[in-house]
N, C-alpha and C positions, 0 to 999 in steps of 0.2 A: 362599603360605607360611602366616604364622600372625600372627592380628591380636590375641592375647593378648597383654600385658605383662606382664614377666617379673622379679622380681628378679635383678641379682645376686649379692646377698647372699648373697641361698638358695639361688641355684645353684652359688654355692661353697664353701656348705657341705655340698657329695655330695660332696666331695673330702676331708672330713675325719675322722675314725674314727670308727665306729659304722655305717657305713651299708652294707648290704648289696652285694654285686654287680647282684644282679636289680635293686636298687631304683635302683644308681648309673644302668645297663645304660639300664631305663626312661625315669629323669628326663632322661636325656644324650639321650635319644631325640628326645625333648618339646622341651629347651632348645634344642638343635644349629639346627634350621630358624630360633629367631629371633634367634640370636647369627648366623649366618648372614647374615641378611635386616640387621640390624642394621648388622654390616662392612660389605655391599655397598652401604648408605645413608652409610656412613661413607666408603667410597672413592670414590665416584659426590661428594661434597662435598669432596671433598681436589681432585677434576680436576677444577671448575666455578672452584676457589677457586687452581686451578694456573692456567688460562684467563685467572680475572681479575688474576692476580700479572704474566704474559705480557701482557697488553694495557695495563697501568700502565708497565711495562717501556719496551712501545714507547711510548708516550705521553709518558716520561722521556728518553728517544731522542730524540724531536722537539723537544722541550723543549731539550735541550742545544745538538741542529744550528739551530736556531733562534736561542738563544743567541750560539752560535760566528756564524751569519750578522750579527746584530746586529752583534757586536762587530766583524767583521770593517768594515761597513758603519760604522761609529763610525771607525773608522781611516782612512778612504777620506775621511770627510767632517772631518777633522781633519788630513788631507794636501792635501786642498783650502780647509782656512781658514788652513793657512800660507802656501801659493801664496798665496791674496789678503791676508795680511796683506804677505806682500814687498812683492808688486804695489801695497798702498797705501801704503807705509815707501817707495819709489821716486818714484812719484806728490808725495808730501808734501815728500820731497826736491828733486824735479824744482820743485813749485813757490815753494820759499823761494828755489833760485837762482833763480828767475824773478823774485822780492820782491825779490832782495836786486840786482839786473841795472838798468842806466838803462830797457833792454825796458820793465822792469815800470811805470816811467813815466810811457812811452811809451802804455804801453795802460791804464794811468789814463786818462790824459789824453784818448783816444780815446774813450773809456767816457765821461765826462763830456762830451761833445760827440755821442755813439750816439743814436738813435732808439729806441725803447721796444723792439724786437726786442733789441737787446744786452743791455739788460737783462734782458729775458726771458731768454737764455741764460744769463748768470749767476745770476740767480735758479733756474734749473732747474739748473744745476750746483753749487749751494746746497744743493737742494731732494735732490741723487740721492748729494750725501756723506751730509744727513742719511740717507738711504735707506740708504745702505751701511752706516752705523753700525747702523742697524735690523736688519740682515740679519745681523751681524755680532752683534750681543746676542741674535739668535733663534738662529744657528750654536751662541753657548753655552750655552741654554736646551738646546739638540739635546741638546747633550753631557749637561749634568746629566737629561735626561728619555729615555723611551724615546718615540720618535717611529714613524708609519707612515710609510712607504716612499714613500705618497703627499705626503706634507705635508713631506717631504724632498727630493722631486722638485720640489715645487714653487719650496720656497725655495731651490732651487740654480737654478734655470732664472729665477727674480726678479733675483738676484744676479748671474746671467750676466748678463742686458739690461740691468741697472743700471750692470755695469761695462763693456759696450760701450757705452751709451751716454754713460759718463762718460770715457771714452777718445775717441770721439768728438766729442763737445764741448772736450774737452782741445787735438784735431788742429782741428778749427775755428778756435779760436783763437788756433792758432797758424800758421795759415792766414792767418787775416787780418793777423799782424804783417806 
């Protein structure tokens, strides 16, 4: 085409009185190929600039389904910190009647006469309330933070063996009454 730059100015002023046919006829000649060249650098930049509006688009998309996953994943783990809050509000119920029972003692009194093993179980069942409360302040942290999927897995799978094995030790115990 044509690597001359060109006013517009001046090019449209052959549009305005005074100016010949020939001459308009001429300069239109001249101008046309780099108004031309001109639009087609200007269209070719409209559909690179459509591309990148389309790819933020999608990117905005994933963003949202990502979003919607989170949230959705926020709810699931907020339906399982009510599960364990029951299951600890029963737990804690389960052992005042147990306080408040001649049972309870009973297995004083047993405890005071144990060998260092029972006390080690009580101590580890000391040791895995503290735990659960742990697990249960990092559940809230969940909530107020956005967490990875892996560090969510993990502390639900902590939380699991935490609370089998504090149901376990629960059943031991009441085992040996």
């Amino acid at each position: 085409m044509t690597d001359k730059q060109r006013n517009w100015q001046e090019d449209m002023k052959l549009c305005g009185e005074g100016v010949s046919p020939i001459e308009f006829i001429y300069e239109s000649r001249q101008a046309l190929p780099y108004w031309l060249q001109q639009y087609d650098i200007e269209l070719r930049g409209r559909k690179r600039w459509e591309e990148v509006a389309k790819g933020l688009q999608d990117d905005l998309k994933q963003a949202e389904s990502l979003i919607q996953l989170k949230d959705a994943e926020i709810l699931r783990m907020y339906g399982v910190n009510q599960i364990l809050e029951t299951e600890l509000f029963e737990a804690k119920a389960e052992i005042d009647k147990l306080k408040q029972s001649k049972r309870f003692e009973l297995i004083r009194k047993i405890r005071e006469k144990a060998d260092t093993d029972t006390y080690a179980l009580a101590e580890e069942c000391v040791r895995l309330e503290g735990e659960l409360k742990t697990v249960n302040l990092a559940y809230e942290g969940l909530q107020t933070n956005c967490v990875s999927r892996g560090e969510y897995e993990a502390t639900l799978k902590k939380l699991d063996e935490m609370t089998k094995a504090y149901h376990a030790l629960l059943q031991d115990e009441g085992d040996k009454l």
